[in-house]
VEXZADO-990669 format. One record per atom (N, C-alpha, C): residue number from 1; residue in one letter; atom name; y, x, z. Coordinates in steps of 0.001 Angstrom, whole numbers, plus 500000, padded with zeros to 6 digits. Example, Ala and Ser with C-alpha at 12.3 -4.5 7.8 and 13.67 -1.06 7.14 Angstrom:
2
{1, A, N, {494310, 513190, 507800}}
{1, A, CA, {495500, 512300, 507800}}
{1, A, C, {496700, 513200, 507800}}
{2, S, N, {497750, 512850, 507080}}
{2, S, CA, {498940, 513670, 507140}}
{2, S, C, {500030, 512900, 507870}}
! end
This chain:
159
{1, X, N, {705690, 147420, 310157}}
{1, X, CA, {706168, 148740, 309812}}
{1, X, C, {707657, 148822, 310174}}
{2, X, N, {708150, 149765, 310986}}
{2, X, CA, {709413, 150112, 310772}}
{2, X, C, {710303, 150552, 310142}}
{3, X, N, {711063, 150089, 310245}}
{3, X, CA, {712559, 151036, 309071}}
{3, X, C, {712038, 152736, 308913}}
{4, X, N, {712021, 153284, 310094}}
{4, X, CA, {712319, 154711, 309822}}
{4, X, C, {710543, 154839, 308686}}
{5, X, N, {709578, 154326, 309391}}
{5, X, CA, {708656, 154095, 308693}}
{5, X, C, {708319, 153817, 306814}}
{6, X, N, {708989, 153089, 307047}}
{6, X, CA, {709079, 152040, 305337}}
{6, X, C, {709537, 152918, 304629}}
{7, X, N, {711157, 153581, 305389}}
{7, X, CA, {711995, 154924, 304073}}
{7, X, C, {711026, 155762, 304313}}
{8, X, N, {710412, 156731, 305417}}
{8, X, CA, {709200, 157653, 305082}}
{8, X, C, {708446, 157226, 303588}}
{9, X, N, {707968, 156267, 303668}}
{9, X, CA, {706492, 155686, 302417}}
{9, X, C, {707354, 155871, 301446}}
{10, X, N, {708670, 155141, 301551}}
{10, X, CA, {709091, 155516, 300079}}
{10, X, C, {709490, 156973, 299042}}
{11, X, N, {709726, 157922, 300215}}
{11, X, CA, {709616, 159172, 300041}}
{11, X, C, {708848, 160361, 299564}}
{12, X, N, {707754, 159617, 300626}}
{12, X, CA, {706022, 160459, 300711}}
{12, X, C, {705664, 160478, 299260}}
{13, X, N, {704791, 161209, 298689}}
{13, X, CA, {704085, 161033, 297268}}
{13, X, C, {703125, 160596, 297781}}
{14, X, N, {702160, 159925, 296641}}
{14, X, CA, {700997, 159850, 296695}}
{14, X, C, {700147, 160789, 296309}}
{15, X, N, {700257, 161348, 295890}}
{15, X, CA, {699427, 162712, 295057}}
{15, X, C, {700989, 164050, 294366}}
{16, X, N, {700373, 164692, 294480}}
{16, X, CA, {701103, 165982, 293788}}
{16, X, C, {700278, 166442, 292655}}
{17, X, N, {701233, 167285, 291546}}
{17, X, CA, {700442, 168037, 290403}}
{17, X, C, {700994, 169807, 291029}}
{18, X, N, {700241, 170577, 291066}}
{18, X, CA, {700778, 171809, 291151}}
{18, X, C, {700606, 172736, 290318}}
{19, X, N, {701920, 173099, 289911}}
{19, X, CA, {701905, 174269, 288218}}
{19, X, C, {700475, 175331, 288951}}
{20, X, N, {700102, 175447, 287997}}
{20, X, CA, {698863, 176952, 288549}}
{20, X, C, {699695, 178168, 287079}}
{21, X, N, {699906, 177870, 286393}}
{21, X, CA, {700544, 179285, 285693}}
{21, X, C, {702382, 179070, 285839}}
{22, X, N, {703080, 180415, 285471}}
{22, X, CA, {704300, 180483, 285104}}
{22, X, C, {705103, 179729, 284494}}
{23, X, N, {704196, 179786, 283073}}
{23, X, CA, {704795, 178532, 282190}}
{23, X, C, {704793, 176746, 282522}}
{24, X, N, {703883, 177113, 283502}}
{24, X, CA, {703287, 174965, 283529}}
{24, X, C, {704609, 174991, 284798}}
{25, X, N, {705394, 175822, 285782}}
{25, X, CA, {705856, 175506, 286466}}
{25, X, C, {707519, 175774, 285816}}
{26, X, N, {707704, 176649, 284811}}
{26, X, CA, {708948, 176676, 283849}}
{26, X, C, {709295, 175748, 282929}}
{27, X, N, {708112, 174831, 282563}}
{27, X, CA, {708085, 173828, 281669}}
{27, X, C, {709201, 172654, 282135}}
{28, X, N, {708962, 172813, 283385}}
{28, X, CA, {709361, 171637, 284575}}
{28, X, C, {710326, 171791, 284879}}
{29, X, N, {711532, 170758, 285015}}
{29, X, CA, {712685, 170578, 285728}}
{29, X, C, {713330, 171242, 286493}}
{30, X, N, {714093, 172148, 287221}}
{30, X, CA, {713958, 172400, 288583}}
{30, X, C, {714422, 170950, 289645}}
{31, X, N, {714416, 169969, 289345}}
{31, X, CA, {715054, 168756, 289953}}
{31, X, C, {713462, 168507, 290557}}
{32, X, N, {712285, 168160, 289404}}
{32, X, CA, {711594, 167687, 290059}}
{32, X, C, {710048, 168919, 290467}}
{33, X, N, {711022, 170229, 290798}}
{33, X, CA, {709661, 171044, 290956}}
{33, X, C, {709904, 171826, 292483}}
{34, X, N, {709257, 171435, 293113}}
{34, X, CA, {709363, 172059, 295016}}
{34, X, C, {708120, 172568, 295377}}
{35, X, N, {708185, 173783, 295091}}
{35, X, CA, {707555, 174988, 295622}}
{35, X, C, {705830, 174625, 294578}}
{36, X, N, {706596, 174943, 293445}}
{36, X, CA, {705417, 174445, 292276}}
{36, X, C, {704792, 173375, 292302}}
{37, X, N, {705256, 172754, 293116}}
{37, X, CA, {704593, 170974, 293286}}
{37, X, C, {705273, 170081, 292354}}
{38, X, N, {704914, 169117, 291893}}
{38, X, CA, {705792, 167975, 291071}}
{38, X, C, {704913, 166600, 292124}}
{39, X, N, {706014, 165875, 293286}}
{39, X, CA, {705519, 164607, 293498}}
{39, X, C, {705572, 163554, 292175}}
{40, X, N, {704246, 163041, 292866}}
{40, X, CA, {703563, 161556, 292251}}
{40, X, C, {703875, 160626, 293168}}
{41, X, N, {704568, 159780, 292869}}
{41, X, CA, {705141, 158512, 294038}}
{41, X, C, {704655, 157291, 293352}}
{42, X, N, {704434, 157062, 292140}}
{42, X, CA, {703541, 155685, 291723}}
{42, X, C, {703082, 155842, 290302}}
{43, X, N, {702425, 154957, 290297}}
{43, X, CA, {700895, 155170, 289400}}
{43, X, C, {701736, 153901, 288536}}
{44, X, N, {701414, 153651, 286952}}
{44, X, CA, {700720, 155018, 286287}}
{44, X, C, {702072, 156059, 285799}}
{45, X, N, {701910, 157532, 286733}}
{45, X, CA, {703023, 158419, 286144}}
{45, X, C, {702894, 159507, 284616}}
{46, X, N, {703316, 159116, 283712}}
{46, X, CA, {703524, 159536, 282628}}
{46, X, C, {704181, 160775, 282400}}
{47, X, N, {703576, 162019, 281438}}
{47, X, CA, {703829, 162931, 281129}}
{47, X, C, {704224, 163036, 279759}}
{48, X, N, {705303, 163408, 279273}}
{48, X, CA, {705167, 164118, 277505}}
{48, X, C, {706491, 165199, 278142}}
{49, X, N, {706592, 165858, 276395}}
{49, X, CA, {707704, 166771, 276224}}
{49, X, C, {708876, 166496, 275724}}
{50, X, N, {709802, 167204, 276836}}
{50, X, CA, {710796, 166877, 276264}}
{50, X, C, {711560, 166742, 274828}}
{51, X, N, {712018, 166021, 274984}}
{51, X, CA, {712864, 165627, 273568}}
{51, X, C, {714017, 166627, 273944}}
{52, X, N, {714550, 167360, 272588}}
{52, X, CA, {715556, 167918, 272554}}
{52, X, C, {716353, 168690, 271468}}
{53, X, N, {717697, 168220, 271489}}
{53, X, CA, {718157, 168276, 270535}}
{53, X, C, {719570, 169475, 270317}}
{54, X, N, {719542, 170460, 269186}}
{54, X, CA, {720992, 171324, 269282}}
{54, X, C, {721942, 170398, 269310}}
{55, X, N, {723543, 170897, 270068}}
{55, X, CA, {724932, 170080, 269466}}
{55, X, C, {725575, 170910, 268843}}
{56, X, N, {726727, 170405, 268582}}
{56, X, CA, {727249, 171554, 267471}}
{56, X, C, {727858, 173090, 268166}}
{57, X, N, {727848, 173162, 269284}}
{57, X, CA, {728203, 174305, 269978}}
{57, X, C, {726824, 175026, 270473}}
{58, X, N, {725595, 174657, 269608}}
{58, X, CA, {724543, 175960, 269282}}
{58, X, C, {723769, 175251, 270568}}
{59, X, N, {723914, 174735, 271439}}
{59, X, CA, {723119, 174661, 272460}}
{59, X, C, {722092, 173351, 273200}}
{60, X, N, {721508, 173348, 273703}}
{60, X, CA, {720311, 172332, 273627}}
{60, X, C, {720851, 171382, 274946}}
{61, X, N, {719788, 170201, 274514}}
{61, X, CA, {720984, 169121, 275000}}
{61, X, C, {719773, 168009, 274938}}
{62, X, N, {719136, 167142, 276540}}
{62, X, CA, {718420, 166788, 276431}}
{62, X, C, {718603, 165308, 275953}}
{63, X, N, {717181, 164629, 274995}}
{63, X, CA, {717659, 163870, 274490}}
{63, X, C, {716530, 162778, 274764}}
{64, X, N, {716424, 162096, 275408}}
{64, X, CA, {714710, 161345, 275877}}
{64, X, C, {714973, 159832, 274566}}
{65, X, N, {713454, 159587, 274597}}
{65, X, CA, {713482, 158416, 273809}}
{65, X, C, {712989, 157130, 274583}}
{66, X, N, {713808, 156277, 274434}}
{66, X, CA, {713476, 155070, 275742}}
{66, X, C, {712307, 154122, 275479}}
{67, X, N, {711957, 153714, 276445}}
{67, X, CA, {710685, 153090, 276844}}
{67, X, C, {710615, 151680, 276436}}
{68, X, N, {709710, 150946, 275810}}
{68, X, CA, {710006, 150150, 275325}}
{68, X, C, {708655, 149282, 276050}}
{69, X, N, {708448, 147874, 276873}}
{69, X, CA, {707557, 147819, 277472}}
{69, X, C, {707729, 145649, 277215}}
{70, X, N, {707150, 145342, 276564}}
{70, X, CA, {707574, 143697, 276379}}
{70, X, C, {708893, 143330, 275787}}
{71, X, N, {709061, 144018, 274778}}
{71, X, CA, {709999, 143990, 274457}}
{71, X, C, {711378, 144562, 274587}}
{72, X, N, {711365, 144717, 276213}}
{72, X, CA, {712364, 145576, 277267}}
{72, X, C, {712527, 146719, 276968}}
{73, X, N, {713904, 147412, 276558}}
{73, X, CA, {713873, 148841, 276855}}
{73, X, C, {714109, 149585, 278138}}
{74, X, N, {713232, 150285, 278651}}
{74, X, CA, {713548, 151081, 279519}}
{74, X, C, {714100, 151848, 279818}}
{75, X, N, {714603, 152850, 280789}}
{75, X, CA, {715472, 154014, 280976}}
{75, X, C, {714626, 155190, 279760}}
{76, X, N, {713168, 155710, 279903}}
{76, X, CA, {712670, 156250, 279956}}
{76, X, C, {710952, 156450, 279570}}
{77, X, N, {710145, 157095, 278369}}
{77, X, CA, {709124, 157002, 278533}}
{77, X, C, {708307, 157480, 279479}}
{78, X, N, {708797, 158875, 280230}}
{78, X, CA, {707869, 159595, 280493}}
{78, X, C, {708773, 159433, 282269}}
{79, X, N, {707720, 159758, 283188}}
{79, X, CA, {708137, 160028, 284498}}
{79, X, C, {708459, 161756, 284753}}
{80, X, N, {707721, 162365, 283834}}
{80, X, CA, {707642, 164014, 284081}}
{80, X, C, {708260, 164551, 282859}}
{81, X, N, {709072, 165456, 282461}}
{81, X, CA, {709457, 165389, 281220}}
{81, X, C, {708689, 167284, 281035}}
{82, X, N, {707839, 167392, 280313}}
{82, X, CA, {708212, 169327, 280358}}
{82, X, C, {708866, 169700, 279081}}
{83, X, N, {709020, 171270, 279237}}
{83, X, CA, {709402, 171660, 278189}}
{83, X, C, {708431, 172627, 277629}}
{84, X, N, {708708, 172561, 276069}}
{84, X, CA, {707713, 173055, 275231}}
{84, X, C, {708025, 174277, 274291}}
{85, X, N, {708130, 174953, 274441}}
{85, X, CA, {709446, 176284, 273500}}
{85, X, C, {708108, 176361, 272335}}
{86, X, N, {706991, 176703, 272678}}
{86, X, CA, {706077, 177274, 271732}}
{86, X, C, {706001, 176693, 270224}}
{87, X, N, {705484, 177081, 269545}}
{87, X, CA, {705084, 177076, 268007}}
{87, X, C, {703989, 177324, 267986}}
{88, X, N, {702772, 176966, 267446}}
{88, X, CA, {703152, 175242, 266984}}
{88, X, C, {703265, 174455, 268442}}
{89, X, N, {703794, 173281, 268652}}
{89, X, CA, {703911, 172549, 269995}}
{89, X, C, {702831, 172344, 270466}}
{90, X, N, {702700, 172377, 271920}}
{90, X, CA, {701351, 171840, 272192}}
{90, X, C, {701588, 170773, 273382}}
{91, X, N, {702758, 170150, 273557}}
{91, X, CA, {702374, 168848, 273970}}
{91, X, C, {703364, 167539, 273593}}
{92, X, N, {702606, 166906, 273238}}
{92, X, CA, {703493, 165654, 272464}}
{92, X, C, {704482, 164924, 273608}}
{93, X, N, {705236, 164046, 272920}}
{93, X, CA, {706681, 163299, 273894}}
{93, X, C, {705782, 162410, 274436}}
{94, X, N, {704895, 161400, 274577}}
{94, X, CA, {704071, 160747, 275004}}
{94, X, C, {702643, 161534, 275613}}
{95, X, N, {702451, 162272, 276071}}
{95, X, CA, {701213, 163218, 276159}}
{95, X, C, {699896, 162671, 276739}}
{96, X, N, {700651, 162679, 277996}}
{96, X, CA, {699422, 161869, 278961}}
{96, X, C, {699932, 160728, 279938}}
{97, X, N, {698998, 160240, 281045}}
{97, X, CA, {699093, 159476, 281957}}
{97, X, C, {697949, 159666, 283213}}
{98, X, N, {698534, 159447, 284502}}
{98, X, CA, {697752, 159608, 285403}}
{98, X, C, {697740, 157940, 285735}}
{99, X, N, {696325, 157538, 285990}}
{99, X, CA, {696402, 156044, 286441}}
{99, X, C, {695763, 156105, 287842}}
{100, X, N, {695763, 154814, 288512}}
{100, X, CA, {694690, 154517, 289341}}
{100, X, C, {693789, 154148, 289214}}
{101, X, N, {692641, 153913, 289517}}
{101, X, CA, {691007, 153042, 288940}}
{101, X, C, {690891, 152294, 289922}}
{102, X, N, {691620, 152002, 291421}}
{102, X, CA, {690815, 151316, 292846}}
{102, X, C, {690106, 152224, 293300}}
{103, X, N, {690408, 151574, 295004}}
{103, X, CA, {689653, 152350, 296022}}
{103, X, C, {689579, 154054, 295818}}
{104, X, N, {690709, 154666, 295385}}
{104, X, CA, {691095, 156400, 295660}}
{104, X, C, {690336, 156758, 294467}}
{105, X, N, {690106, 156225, 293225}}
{105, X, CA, {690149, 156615, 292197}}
{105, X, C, {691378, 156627, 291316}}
{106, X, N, {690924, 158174, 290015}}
{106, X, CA, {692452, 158120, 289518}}
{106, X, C, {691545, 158074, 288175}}
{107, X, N, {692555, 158119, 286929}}
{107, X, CA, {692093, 158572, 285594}}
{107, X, C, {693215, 159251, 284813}}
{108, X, N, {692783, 160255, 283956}}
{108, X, CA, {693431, 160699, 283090}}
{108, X, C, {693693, 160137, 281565}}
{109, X, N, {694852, 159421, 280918}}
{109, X, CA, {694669, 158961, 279942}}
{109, X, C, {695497, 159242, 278761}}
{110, X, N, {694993, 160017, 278038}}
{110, X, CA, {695717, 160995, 276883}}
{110, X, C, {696381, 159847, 275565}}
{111, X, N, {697520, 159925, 275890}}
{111, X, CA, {698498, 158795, 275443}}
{111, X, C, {698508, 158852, 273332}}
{112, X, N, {697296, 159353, 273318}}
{112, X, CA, {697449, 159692, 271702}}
{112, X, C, {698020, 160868, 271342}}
{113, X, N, {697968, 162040, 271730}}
{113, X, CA, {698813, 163415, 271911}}
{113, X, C, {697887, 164125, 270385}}
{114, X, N, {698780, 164884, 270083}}
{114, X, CA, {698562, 166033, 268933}}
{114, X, C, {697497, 166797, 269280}}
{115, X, N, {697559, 167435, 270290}}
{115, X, CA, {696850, 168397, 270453}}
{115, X, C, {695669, 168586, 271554}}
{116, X, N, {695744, 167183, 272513}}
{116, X, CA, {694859, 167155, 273221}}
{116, X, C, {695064, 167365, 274928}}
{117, X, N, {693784, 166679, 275253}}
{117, X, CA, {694238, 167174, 277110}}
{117, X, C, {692833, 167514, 277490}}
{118, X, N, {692797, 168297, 278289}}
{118, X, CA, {691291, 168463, 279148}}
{118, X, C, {691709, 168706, 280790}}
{119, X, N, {690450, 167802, 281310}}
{119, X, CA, {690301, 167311, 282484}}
{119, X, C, {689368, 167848, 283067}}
{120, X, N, {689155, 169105, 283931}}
{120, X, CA, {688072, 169412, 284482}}
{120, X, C, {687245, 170150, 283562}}
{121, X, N, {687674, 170817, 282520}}
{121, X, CA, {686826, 171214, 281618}}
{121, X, C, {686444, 170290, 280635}}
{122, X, N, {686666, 169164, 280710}}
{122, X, CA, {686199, 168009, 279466}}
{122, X, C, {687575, 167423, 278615}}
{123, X, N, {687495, 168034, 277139}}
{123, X, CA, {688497, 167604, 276552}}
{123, X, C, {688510, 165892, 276125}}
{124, X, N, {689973, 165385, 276347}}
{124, X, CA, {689856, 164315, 275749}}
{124, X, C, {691054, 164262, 274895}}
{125, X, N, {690969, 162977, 273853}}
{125, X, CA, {692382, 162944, 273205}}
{125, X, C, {692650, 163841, 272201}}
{126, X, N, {693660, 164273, 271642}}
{126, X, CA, {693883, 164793, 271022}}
{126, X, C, {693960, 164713, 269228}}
{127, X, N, {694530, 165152, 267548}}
{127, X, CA, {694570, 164210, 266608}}
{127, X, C, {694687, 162774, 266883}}
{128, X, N, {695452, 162621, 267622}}
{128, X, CA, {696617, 160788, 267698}}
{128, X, C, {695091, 160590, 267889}}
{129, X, N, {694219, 160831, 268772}}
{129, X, CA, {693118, 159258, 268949}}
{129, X, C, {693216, 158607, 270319}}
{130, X, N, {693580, 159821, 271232}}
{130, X, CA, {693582, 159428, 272569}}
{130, X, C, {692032, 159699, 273441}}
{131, X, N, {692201, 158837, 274405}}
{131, X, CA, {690662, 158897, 275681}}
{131, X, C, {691053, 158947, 276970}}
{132, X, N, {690163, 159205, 277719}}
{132, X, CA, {690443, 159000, 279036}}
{132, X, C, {689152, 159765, 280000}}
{133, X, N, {689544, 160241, 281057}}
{133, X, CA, {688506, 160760, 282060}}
{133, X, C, {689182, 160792, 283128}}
{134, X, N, {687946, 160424, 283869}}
{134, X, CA, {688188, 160256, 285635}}
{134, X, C, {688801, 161934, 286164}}
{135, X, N, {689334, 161565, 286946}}
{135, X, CA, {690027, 162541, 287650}}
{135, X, C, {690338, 162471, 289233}}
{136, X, N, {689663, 163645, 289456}}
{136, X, CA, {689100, 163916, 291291}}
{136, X, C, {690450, 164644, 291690}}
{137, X, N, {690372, 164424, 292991}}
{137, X, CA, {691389, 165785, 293742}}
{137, X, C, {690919, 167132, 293500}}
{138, X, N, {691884, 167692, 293593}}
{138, X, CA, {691460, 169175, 293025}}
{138, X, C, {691114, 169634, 291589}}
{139, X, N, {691311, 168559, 290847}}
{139, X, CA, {690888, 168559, 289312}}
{139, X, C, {692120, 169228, 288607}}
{140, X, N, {691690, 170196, 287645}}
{140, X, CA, {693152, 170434, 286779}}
{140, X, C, {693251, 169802, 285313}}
{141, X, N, {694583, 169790, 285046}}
{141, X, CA, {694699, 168838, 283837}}
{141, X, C, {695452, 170054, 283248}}
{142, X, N, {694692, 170307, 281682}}
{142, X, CA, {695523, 170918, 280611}}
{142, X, C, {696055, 170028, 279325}}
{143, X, N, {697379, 170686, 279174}}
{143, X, CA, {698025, 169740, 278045}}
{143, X, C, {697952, 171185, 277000}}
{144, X, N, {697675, 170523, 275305}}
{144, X, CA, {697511, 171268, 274192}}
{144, X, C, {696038, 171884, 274320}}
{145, X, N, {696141, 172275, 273097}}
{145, X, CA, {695355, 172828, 272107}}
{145, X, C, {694583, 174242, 272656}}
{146, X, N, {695589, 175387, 272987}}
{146, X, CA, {695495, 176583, 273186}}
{146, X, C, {694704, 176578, 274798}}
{147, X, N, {693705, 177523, 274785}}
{147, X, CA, {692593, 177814, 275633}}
{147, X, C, {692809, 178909, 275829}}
{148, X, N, {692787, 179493, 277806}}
{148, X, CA, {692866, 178479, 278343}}
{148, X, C, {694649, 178023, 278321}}
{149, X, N, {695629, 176983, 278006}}
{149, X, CA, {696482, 176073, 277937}}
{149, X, C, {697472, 176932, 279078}}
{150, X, N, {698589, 177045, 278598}}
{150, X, CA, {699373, 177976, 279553}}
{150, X, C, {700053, 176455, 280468}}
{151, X, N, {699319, 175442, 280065}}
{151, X, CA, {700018, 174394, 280708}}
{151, X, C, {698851, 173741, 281709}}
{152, X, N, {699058, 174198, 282777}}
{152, X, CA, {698129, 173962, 283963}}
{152, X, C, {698336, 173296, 284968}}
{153, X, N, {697827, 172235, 285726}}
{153, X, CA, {698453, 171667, 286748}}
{153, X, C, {697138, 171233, 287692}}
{154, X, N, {697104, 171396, 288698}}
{154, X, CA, {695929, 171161, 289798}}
{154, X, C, {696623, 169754, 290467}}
{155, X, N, {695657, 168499, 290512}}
{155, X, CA, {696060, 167215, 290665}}
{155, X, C, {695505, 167202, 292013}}
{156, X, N, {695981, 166978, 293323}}
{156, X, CA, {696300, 166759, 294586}}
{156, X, C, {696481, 165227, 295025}}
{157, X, N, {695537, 164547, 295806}}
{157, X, CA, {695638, 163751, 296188}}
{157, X, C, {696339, 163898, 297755}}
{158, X, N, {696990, 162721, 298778}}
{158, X, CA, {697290, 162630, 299516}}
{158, X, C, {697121, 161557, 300566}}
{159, X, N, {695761, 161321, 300500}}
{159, X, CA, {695459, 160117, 301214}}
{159, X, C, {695195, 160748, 302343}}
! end
């Protein structure tokens, strides 16, 4: 592989999530949102909501809680952070996870979330128990409770 090659791969995503409503693409960063896409560059990429906190000059001020993995703290739990304005919340700081399974399989794995995730129409997770379901290209993933979930994302593979 070549240089110009090697920095390409490191660039490329492997898969994309793409907001399908207003809110699932307002939730999101503008750092990591290009043209309603959010790249996936490695597995397993982690979703919750942002943490966030007032300062004393009234205004919000992000506040993440670090990752703790063998002991190690990390920068960071989540790879995707959204934001959640609603009442009651509908997606927890730990929410979900996209994994790999082998050979161009993925899975969805609901990190113990409040309120739940559904995959294709099949809820999993949700009341702190968690679960998991396979997840195809073209599959959408909802985070929370509320049906249908103003938090929408169509999962895009790129092989």
């Amino acid at each position: 592989m070549t240089d110009k090659q090697r920095i390409a791969a490191c660039f490329r995503p492997l898969a994309v999530l793409r907001a399908e409503t207003r809110e699932a693409a307002l939730a999101v960063s503008t750092q990591q949102l290009v043209d309603d896409m959010i790249a996936i560059r490695t597995f397993p990429f982690r979703i919750g909501r942002e943490s966030r906190v007032m300062n004393s000059d009234g205004k919000w001020i992000r506040k993440e809680r670090p990752r703790v993995l063998s002991g190690l703290a990390h920068s960071t739990s989540n790879d995707l952070y959204l934001v959640d304005p609603g009442e009651p919340l509908q997606i927890s700081r730990e929410h979900l996870q996209i994994e790999t399974a082998g050979a161009g399989r993925f899975l969805v794995v609901d990190r113990g979330s409040a309120r739940g995730t559904v995959v294709a129409g099949r809820t999993i997770g949700g009341r702190d128990q968690g679960g998991f379901a396979p997840l195809a290209d073209g599959d959408v993933i909802e985070l929370g409770a509320e049906w249908p979930s103003p938090y929408r994302y169509r999962f895009i593979t790129l092989d």
